[in-house]
C-alpha positions in Angstrom: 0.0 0.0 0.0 1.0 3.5 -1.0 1.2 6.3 2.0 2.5 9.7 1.7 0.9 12.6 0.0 -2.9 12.5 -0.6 -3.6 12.9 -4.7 -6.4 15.2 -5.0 -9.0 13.9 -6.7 -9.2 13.8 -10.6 -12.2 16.0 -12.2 -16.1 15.7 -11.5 -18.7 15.1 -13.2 -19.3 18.7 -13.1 -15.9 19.5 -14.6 -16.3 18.0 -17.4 -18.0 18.7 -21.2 -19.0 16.4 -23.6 -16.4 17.0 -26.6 -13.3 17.5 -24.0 -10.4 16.1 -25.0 -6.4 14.4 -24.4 -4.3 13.5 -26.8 -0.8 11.6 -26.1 1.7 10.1 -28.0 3.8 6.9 -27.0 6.4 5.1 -28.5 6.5 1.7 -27.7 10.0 1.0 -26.5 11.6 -3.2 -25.6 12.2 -2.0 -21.6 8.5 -1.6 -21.9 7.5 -4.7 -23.6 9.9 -6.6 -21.3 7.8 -4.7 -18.2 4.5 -6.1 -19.1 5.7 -9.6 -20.4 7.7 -9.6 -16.7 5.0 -8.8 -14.3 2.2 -10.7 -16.5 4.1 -13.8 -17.3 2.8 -13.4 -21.0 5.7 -15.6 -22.7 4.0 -15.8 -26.0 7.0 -15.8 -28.8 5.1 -13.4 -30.8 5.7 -10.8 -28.9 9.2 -11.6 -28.2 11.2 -13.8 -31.0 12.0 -12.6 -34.0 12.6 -15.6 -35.7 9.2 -16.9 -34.3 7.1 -13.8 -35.4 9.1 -13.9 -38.7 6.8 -16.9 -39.7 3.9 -15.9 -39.0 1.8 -13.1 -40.6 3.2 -10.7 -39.0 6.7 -10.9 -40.0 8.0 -9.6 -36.6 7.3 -9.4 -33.2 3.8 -7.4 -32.4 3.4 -5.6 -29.2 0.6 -6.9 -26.8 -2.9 -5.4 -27.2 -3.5 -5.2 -23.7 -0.3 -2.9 -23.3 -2.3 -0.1 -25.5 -5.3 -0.7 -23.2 -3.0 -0.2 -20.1 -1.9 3.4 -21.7 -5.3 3.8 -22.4 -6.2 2.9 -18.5 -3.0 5.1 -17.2 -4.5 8.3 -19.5 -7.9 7.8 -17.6 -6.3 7.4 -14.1 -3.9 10.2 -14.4 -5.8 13.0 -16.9 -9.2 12.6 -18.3 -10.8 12.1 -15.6 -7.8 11.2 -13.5 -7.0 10.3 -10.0 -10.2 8.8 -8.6 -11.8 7.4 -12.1 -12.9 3.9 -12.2 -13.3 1.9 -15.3 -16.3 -0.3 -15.4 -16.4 -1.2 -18.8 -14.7 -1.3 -22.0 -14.9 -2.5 -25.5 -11.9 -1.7 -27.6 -10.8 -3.3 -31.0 -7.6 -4.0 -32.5 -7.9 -3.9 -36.2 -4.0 -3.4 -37.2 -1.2 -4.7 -35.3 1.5 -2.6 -33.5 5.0 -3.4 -34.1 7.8 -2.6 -31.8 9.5 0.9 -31.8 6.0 1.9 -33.3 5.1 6.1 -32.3 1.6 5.6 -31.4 -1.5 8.9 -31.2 -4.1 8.3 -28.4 -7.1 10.8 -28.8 -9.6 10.1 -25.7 -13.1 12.3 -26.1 -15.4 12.5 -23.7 -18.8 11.6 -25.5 -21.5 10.9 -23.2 -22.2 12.3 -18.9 -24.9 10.6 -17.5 -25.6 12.3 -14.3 -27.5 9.9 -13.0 -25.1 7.3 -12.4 -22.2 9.4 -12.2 -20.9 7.7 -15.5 -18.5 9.4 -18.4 -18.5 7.4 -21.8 -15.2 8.2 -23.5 -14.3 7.3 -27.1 -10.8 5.6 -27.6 -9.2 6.4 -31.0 -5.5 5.6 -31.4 -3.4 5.9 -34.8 0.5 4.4 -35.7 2.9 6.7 -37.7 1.4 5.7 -40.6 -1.9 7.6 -39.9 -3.7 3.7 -39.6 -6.1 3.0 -36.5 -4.6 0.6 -34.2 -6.7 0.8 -31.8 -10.4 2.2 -31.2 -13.3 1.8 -29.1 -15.1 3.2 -26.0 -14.9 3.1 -21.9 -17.0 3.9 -19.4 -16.0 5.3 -16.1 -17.5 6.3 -12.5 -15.8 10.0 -12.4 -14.1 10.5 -9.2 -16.5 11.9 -6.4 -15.7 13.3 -3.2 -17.3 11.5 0.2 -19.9 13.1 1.7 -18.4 14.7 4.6 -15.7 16.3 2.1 -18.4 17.4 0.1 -20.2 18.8 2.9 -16.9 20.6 4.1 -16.3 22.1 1.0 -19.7 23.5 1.0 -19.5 24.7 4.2 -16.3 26.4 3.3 -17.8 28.1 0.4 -20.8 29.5 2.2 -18.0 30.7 5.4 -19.4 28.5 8.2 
């Protein structure tokens, strides 16, 4: 467990506009291919052998589609909504692969706020160097809320009690 400085939390469901955007740009490097394939056990030779992915049709090694949904995961828990968002669902395709070294665009748009279930709906599109989709799709995500009492507080703080 992580102790030290509180995060504050990311935006509400207030803060946010239908249309808002982030836009990021990775390159997908081997110290982080050998990260994921280290901590998830994932040996498969595709992502890893040359001479493997060689035969295949492919013709080298692809990187892992779930490491594009983590980027896509960290970009939600750090900006859009960031700290506090929780994804509850996802559906995300992988029409082209990603080879290593690849320089990959992630545009996330906020599309949908349903106020009544504190949801934000937020349309993944990613493209290689090549200006071809990789990667596209859409998440849903509880938008970080403040507990009652700290809600509370703040009110009270506005008002000067």
């Amino acid at each position: 467990m992580l102790k030290g400085k509180r995060k504050t939390l990311g935006k509400g469901l207030s803060e946010l506009e239908v249309g808002e955007r982030l836009s990021l740009t990775e390159k997908i490097e081997d110290k982080d291919l050998m990260l994921y394939l280290g901590l998830t056990n994932d040996a498969n030779p595709l992502y890893l052998q040359h001479d493997y992915a060689a035969e295949t049709i492919y013709g080298q090694p692809i990187v892992p589609p779930i490491m594009l949904t983590g980027i896509v995961t960290s970009a939600i828990s750090k900006h859009l909504p960031g700290p506090g968002a929780h994804i509850i669902n996802q559906q995300l395709h992988f029409p082209k692969p990603v080879y290593h070294y690849a320089i990959v665009e992630f545009i996330l748009e906020v599309t949908k706020l349903d106020i009544t279930s504190n949801q934000v709906t937020i349309s993944v599109d990613a493209t290689d160097e090549s200006g071809e989709r990789v990667m596209s799709g859409e998440v849903v995500v509880i938008a970080p809320e403040r507990s009652l009492a700290e809600q509370t507080a703040k009110r009270e703080a506005a008002n000067g009690k």
